[in-house]
N, C-alpha and C positions, 0 to 999 in steps of 0.2 A: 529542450530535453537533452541536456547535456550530465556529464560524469563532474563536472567543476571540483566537487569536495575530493572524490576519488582521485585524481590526476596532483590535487596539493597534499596526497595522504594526509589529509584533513579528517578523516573518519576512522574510529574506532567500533568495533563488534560490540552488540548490546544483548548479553547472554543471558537465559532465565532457565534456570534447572539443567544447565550443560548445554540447552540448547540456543542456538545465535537468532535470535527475534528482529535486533534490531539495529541500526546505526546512528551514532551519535557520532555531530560535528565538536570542535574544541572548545566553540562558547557555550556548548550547554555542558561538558564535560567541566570546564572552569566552577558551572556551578553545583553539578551533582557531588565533587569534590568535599563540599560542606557536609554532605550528611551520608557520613563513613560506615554509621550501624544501619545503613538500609540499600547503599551500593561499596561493594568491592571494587577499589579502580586498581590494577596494578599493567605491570608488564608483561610480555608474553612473548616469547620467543615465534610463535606463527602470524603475528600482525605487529610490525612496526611501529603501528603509534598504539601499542595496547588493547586493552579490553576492559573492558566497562559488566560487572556480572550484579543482579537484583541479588545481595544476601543468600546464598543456600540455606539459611537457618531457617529462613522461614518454610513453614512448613507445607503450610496448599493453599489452591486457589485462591482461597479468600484470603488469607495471611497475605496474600504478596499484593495484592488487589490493595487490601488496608494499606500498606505501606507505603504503594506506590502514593495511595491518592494525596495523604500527605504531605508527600516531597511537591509533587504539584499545585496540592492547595497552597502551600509556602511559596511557591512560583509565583503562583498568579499575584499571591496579595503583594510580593516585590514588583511587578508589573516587567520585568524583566524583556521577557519576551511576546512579540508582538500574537504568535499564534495563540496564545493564553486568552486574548483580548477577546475570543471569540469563545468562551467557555459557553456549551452547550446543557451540560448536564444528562448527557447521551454518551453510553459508553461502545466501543469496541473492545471484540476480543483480541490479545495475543495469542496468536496459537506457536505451534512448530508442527508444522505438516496439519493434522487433525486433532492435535491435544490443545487444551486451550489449556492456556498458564495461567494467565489472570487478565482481568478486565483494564481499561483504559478512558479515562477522559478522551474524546473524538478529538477535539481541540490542541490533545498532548500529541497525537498519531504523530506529527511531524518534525517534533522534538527529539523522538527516539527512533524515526527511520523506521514505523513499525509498519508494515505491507498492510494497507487497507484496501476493502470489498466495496462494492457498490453493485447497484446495479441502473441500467440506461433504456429506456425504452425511446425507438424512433419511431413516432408519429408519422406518418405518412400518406398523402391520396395520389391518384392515379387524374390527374385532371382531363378533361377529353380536349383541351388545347393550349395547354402549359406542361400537360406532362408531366412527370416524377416530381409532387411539390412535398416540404418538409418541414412542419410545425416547428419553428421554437418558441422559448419561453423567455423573455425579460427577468431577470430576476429583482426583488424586491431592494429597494433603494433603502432598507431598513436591515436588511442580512447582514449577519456580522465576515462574511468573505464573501468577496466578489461581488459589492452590493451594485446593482443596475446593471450588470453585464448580461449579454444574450446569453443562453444555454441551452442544451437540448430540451427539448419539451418537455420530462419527466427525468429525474435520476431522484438517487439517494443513498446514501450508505448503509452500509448491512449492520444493523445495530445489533446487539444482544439480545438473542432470544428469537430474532426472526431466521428465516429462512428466506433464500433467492428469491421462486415464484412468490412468496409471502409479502416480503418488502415489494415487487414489482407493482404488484396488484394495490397495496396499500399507498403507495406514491402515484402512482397513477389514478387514485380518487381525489387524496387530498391536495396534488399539485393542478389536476387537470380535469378534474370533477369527468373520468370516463366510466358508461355505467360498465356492470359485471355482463350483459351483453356482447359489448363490445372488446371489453379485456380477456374474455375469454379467448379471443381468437389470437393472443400472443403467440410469437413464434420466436422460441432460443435461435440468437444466431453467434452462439460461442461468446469469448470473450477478446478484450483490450487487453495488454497488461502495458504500463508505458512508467519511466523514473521521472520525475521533475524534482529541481530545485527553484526555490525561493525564499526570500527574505523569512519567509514564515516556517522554513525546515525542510525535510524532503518527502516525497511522496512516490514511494515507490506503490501505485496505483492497479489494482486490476477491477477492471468494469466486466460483471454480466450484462452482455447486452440482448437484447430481444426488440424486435418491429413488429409494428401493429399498423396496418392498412385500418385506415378510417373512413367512413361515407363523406361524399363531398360537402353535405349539411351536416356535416358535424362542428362546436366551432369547442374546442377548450375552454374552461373556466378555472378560475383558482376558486379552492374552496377553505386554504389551509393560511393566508396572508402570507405566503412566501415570493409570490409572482408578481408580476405589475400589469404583465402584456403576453400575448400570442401573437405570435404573425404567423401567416403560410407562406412559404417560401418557393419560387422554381431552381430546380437542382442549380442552376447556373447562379443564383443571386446567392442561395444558400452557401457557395465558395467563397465567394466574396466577401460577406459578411463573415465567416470563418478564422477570415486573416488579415481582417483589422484589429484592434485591442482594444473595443468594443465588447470581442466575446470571451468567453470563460476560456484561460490556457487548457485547463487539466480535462475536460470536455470536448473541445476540440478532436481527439482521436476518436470518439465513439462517430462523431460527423464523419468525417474522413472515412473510419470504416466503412458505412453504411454507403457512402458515394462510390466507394471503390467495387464493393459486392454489387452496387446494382449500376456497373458499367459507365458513370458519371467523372471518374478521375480512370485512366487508364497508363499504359507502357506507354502505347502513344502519343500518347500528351502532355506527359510529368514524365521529365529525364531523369528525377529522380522517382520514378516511380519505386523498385525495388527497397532502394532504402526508408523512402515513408514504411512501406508495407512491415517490413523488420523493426524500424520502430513503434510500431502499434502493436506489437508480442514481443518484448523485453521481455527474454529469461530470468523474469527477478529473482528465481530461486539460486540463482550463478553470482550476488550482491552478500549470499549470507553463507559463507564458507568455514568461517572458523572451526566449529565442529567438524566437517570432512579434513582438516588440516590438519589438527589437531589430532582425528582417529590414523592416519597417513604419518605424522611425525611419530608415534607412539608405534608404531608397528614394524616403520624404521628403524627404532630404538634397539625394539627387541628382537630384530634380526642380526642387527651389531652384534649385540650381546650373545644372542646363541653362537654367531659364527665368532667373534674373539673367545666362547669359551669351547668352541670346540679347538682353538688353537691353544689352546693354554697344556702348557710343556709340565706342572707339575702333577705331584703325584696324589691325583682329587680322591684315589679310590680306598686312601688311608684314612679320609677323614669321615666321621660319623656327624649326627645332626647337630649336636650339641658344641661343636667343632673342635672336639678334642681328638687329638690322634689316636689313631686304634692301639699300637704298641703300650703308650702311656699307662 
């Protein structure tokens, strides 16, 4: 969970209607460069290595939605990039705050640095002599990312069209077969936000998360062919397994959260306790600035301007609109 791209000002702002969406590294920039009547690449006096803007012509949601998919379908059939290889046919939205600009291949999200949703459900029983144990879930040796790796027992991304509680409840049938009984008793426990990079792009991440206490005869099932396995785990194995490379990186913090809220990783006992904690709520909205720059430079501007023309020595009160002298 490092800044790597940021640190080699390796990263350019990925603008959609004025507003900054997204970040794009130099080798996908290399190839958006081809197709000039569907992104603006120029220079920019507020970011160093530029900015990267989807066309302004076009005109709404779906116009930019159409163009994008496109550029990406050209992507994939060059095989260029490895994240492509996992094309879903599942979109996300780009928002900026709560306006949604246009949709996205899920596949594409880490191409363009576009901040994706999820949400995590931790499974859990209270054993009466193991104590705090914690489902995960194998994932399918068939999944186009991350195939065979442990994960938490339920997540998914926030697709188009659903909502939080919506997607929880619907991932929680088809990954874990839990009835509407039992789902019902979910409990919000905030969220993750965390950056990563990888070979496959960046992923500036936020997970809704929520816990669900289970009866001890309860046992998970896949119902959707995404899974392979469940284990129950006690809080102590569940670390362990955590932080081999056996299990999913980008997953990882929702465990870590959920150990740390129920007194399992403490100050006491991880020296770096404070800074895990800081990393598991990365300020991702502090990653996407250009627009605050940009309104910050322009205000600059015009304070120049007002104060060199309140200094200005000649004689402004001879001249009319048209800027002919009044004498004339």
């Amino acid at each position: 969970f490092l800044y790597k791209g940021f640190s080699k000002g390796d990263i350019s702002p990925f603008v959609v209607e004025g507003e900054h969406v997204g970040l794009i590294k130099s080798d996908v920039l290399k190839q958006l460069v081809k197709y000039p009547e569907v992104f603006c690449i120029r220079d920019c006096e507020q970011t160093k290595q530029g900015l990267v803007e989807l066309n302004p012509a076009f005109r709404d949601y779906n116009e930019r939605t159409e163009q994008m998919e496109k550029v990406l379908r050209m992507l994939r059939s060059e095989g260029l990039f490895p994240a492509l290889h996992g094309w879903r046919d599942e979109n996300f939205e780009v928002k900026s705050e709560h306006k949604a600009l246009l949709k996205m291949e899920r596949a594409a999200t880490p191409l363009f640095g576009v901040r994706k949703y999820g949400v995590d459900i931790n499974g859990y029983v209270r054993h009466p002599t193991q104590g705090l144990c914690i489902w995960l879930q194998q994932r399918s040796n068939t999944k186009e990312t991350w195939p065979g790796k442990w994960d938490n027992m339920v997540g998914g991304g926030l697709s188009v069209g659903y909502g939080i509680k919506e997607t929880a409840i619907k991932e929680a049938a088809e990954e874990a077969s839990i009835p509407s009984n039992l789902v019902k008793n979910l409990v919000s426990a905030g969220c993750v936000s965390f950056y990563f990079e990888s070979q496959q792009g960046l992923f500036p991440n936020t997970e809704y998360v929520f816990d669900l206490e289970l009866p001890l005869d309860f046992v998970p099932h896949n119902a959707d062919g995404e899974v392979q396995a469940f284990e129950l785990l006690p809080a102590k194995e569940c670390i362990e397994r955590l932080f081999t490379t056996d299990f999913k990186t980008t997953s990882a913090p929702v465990v870590i959260d959920f150990l740390i809220r129920h007194g399992h990783i403490t100050a006491d006992d991880e020296i770096n306790f404070t800074q895990i904690v800081e990393l598991l709520h990365v300020p991702l909205q502090s990653l996407y600035t250009y627009k605050a720059r940009l309104e910050k430079s322009q205000k600059q501007e015009q304070l120049t301007f007002q104060s060199e023309d309140r200094n200005c020595n000649c004689n402004c009160s001879k001249l009319v609109e048209n800027g002919h002298n009044k004498s004339a």
